[in-house]
C-alpha positions in Angstrom: 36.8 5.2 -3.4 36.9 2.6 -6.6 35.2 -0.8 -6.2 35.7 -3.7 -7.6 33.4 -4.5 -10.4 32.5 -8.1 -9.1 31.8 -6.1 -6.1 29.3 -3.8 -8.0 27.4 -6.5 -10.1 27.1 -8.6 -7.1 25.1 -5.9 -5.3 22.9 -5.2 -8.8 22.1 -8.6 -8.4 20.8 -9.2 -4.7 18.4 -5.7 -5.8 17.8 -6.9 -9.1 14.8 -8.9 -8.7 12.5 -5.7 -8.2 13.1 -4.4 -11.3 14.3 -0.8 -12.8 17.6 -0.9 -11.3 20.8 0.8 -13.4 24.2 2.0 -12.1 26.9 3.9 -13.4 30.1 4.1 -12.9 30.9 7.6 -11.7 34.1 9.6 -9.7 35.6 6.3 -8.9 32.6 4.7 -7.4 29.1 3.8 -8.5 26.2 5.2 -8.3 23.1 2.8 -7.7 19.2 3.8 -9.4 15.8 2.6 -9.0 13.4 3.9 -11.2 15.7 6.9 -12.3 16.6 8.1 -9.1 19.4 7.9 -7.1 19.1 5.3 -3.9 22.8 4.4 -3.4 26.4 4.4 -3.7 29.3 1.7 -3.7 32.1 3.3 -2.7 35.1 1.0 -1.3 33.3 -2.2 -1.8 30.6 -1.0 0.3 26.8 -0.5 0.0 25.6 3.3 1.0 21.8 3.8 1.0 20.8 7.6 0.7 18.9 8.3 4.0 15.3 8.8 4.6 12.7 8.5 7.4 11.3 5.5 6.0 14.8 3.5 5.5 15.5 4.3 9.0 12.7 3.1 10.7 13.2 -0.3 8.5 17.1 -0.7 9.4 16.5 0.5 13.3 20.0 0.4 14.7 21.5 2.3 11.4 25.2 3.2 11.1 25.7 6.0 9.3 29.0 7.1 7.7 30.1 9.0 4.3 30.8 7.4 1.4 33.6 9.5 0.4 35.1 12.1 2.1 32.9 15.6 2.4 30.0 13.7 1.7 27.0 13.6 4.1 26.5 10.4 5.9 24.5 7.9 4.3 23.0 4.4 5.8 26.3 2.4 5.1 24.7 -1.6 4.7 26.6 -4.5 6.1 25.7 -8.3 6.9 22.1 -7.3 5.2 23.6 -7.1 1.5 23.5 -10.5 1.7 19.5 -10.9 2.3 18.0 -10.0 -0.9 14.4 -9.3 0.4 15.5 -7.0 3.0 18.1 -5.1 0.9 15.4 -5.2 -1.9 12.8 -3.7 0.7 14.9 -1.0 2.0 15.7 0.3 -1.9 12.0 0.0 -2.6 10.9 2.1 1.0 14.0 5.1 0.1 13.0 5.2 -3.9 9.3 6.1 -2.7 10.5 8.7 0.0 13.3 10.6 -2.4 11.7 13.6 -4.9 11.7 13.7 -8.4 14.6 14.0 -10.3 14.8 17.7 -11.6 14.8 17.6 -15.8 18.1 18.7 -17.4 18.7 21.6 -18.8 19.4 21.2 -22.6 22.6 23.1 -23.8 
């Protein structure tokens, strides 16, 4: 499940250039934000895009697989990684189609 940190900074930076994106490193793989809320994972050197109505009507022929095991499938990204407009696109359309992130609790 670990991937390589060249791995991880190389995919920051084909998404960087639309702004508000952080990761952290989390159970052995990262997790991937845009404007606070959670639109990926990199899991195994590999891009997983949380699934919505909207990133599958972009993709159109979308593989979907788990990023870890027990996890529901997510859009696993390929070849396209390497377009930065398209990735950057598809990360824009699933940020504006997830909810809110719920506050946390305070202890």
């Amino acid at each position: 499940m670990a991937s390589d940190s060249s791995y991880v900074e190389y995919i920051v930076e084909q998404i960087e250039n639309i702004g508000e994106i952080s990761y952290r490193y989390m159970f052995g793989g990262c997790t991937v934000y845009y404007k606070s809320k959670v639109v990926a994972l990199i899991c195994d050197n590999q891009l997983f895009v949380k699934p919505t109505k909207a990133g599958r009507s972009f993709i159109g022929d979308v593989i979907e697989a788990p990023p870890y095991p027990g996890a529901k499938p997510f859009f696993l990204i390929e070849d396209q990684v390497e377009d930065k407009d398209w990735i950057g696109q598809l990360i824009i359309l699933t940020e504006k189609e997830l909810p809110i992130p719920k506050p946390k609790k305070k202890r």
